[in-house]
N, C-alpha and C positions, 0 to 999 in steps of 0.2 A: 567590475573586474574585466580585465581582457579577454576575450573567446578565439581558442586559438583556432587555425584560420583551418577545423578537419575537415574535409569531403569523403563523400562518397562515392562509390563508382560511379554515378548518374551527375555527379558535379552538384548533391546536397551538401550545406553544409551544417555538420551534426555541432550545436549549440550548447546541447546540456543534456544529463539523461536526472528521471527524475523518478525515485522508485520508492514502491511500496514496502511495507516492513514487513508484518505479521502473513507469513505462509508465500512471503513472495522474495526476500534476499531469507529469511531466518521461517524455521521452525516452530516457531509460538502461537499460532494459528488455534493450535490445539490445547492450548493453556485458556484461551477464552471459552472454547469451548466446555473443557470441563469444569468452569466456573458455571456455566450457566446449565448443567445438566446439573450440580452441587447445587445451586439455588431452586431450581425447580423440586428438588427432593425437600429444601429445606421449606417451601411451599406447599407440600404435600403433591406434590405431583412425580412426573417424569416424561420430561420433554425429548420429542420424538426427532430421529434423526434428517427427517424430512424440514422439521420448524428451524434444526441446529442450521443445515444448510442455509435456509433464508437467511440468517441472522450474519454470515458472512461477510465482512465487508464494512459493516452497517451503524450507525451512528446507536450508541447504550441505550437513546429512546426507541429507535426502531427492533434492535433488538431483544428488548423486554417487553415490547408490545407483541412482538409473535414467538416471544415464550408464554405470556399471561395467554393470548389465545387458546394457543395449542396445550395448556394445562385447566386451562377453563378456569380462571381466578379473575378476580377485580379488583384495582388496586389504588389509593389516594396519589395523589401528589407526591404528598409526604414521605407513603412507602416506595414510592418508584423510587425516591431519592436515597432513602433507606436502602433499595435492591439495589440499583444501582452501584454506590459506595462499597456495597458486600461483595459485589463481583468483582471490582477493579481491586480490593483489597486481596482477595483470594488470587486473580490473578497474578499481582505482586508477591505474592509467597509463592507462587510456581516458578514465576521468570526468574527470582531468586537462585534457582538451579542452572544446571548447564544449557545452556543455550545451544542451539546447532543450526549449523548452516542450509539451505535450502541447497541440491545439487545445481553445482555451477555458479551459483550467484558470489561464492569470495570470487573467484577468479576473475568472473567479468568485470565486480565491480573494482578490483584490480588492476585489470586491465587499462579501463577507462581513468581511473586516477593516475594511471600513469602515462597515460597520454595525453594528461594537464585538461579533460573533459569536464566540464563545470558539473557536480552532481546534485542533488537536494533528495533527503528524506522527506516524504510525504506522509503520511498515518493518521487513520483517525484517530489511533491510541492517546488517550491525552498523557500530555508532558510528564509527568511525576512516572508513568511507567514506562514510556519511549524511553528518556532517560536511563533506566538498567540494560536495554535493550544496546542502545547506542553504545554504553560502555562495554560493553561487551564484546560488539562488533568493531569497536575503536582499538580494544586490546591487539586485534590482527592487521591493526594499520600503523604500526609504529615507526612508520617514518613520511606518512603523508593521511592527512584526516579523511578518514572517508567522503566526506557530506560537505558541500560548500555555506551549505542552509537546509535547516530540519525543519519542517512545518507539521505541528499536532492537532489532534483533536477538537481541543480545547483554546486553541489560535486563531479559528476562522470563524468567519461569519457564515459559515454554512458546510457540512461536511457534506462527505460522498454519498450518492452520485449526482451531487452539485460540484461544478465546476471550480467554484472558489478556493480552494485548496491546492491547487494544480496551477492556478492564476498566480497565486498569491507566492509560489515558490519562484514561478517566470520572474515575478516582479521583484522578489529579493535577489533573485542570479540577474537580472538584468537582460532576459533573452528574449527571441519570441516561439509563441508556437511554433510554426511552422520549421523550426529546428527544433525541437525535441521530441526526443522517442520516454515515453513511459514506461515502465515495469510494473504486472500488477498481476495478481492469482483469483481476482473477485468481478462478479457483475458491476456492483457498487463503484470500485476502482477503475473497471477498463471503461464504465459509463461517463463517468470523473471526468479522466485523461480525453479521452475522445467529444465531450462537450466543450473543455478548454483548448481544442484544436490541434493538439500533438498525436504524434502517430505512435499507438498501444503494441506492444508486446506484451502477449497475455500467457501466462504460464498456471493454468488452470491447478487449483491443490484440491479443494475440500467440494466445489461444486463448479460445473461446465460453464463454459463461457459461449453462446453464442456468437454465428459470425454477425461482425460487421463492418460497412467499411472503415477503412484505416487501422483495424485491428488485423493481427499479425499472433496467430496459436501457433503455439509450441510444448510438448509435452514437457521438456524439462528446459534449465537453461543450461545444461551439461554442452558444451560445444559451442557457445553461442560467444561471438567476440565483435570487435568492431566494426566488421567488414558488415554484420549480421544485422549490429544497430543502423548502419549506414542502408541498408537493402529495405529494414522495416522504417526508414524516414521516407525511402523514395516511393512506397508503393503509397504513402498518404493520400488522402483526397486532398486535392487544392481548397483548403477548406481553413479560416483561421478564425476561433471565435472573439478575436479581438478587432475585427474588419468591422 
């Protein structure tokens, strides 16, 4: 596709923005969560809000590993795959329900689609429940599609805070690092984005995000526009993990 030709005040040019789903444009953050407080009960436990934080972000193995910890269970193959399927089912009868916007992220992403900005959904959510999510946030776009390219879960060879996910949207939009800014609310995610070489906008929800370079905090994305993606591309490290 064409990249239309945006800059920045400092003479960047912003290529594509590439953003996360669950607790970082939408609200559903908390729907995984209460899938896996509902599985820990259904375990005989009750998983503490210190382990829910870790699980943030984080790929269904890593996060059923530091629920089994923090409940003190041990579990087969078989039943992880068991738990697993249980969670992502239960989460699917949540997102079922109304869906709500994260502050600021329709507008922005708004924004940017109408200034012909290449976008891609990124999530580790796998496809089957991305999918109600998307149409959902598709309904408020009815006269230009949100997302130029959605990358899921269950699409990469390696989810966050591995790089590939973040790569793999570059390479369907056809951009490079060094022009895109990310969106993401997670350690997991703003680790992602900043390994694949783009410069992060971190909009912290359910747990802190430490600094680091080429990450760019912000409490909410209420205010936040193009002038704003162009300012967090220029403070990037010179830094491209595709060199």
């Amino acid at each position: 596709m064409g990249i239309p030709e945006t800059s920045g005040p400092s003479g960047e040019r912003l290529q594509a923005v590439l953003c996360d789903m669950d607790g970082t444009l939408v609200e559903t953050e908390q729907y995984w969560g209460e899938a896996m407080f509902a599985l820990a009960r259904e375990l005989g436990g009750e998983m503490s809000e210190a382990a829910r934080e870790q699980t943030v972000g984080t790929s269904m193995r890593t996060a059923l590993d530091v629920l089994y910890a923090d409940i003190g269970v041990r579990r087969s193959e078989e039943q992880f795959l068991a738990d697993a399927r249980w969670v992502e089912d239960r989460t699917a009868e949540l997102l079922a329900g109304e869906i709500h916007w994260r502050p600021g992220a329709r507008e922005l992403l708004s924004e940017v689609r109408h200034a012909a900005v290449p976008t891609a959904l990124v999530t580790t959510t796998p496809r089957r429940l991305a999918d109600i999510v998307l149409g959902a946030i598709g309904r408020a776009f009815p006269d230009v599609p949100p997302f130029d390219a959605t990358v899921c879960g269950d699409e990469v060879p390696a989810r966050k805070p591995d790089p590939a996910p973040y790569l793999q949207a570059m390479d369907e939009l056809g951009v490079e690092a060094s022009g895109c800014v990310v969106l993401e609310d997670s350690v997991a995610g703003s680790t992602a984005g900043l390994a694949a070489g783009a410069a992060v906008l971190g909009v912290p929800s359910l747990q802190p995000l430490p600094p680091a370079p080429g990450l760019v905090l912000r409490d909410t994305l209420v205010g936040v526009d193009l002038a704003e993606l162009h300012a967090v591309l220029a403070a990037r490290p010179a830094v491209d993990a595709r060199a």
